[in-house]
N, C-alpha and C positions, 0 to 999 in steps of 0.2 A: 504493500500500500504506500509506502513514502515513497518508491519508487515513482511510481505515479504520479502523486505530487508534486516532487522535483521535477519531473521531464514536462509537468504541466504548466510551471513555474518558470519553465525554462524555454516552452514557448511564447508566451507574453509576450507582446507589440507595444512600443512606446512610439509617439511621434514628435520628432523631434525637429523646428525648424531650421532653414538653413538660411544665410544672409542674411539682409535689412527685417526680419520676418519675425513674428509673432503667432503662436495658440492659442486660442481663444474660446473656451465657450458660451457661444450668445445665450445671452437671457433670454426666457420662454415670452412669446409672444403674449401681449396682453388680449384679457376676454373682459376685460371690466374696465370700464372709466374712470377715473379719479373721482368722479362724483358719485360712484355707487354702481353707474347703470350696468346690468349684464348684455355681454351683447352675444349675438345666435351666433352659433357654431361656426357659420357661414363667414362670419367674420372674425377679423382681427385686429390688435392695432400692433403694428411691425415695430419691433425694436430694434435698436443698432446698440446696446450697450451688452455687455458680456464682463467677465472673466480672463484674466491672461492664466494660461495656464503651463506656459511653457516661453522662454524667449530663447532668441538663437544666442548663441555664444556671440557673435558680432554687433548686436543690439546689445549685450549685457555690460561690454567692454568698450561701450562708447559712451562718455557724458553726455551729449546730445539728446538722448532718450532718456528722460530718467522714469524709466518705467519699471515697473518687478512682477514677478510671478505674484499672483492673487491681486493684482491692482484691479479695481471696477475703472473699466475705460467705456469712450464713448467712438466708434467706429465707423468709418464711410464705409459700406457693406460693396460698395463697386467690386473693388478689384479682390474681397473676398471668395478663398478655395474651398468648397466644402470639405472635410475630413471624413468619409463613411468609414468611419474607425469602430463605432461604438455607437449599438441602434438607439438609445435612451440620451445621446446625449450628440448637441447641435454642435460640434466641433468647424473651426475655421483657422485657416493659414492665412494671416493678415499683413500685407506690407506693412513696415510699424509709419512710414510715412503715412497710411491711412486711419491711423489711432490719433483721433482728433481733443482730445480729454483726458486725462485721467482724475477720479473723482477722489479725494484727499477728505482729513475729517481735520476741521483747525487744532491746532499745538495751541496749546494753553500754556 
């Protein structure tokens, strides 16, 4: 049995960006309005903020970005890559030039 484990352990996929690039994953589209209202299935209201969940080593090693894993960013979705890495979760490959925000909580 730990066999098994290990060799399962040991196939696991990580994704890892390469270049100016970011991982991301976007926040769930919203079904409700700020004011309460629910809306039908049909619709949605599309988000562009997410999660980094990964930065490339070239992004990490530049001041220019100061961006980090777990940062809430705000993202231009254009030139975003889908990830079908994992079916429960909305993964994206983001130029960091198109991560337009990162949302900060004020230093007291």
């Amino acid at each position: 049995m730990a066999e098994k484990a290990d060799s399962t352990r040991a196939r696991l996929e990580t994704v890892e960006p390469v270049g100016k690039r970011v991982l991301i994953r976007k926040d769930e589209d919203k079904k409700k309005t700020k004011g309460g209202i629910e809306l039908p299935d049909s619709i949605e209201i599309p988000t562009i903020t997410g999660r980094i969940v990964a930065v490339s080593a070239q992004v990490e090693n530049d001041e220019n970005f100061p961006i980090r894993q777990y940062d809430k960013i705000l993202f231009n979705p254009k030139n975003a890559i889908p990830v079908d890495f994992e079916s429960d979760n909305q993964l994206f490959v983001v130029p960091v030039e198109d991560v337009v925000a990162v949302f900060r909580k004020p230093k007291r």
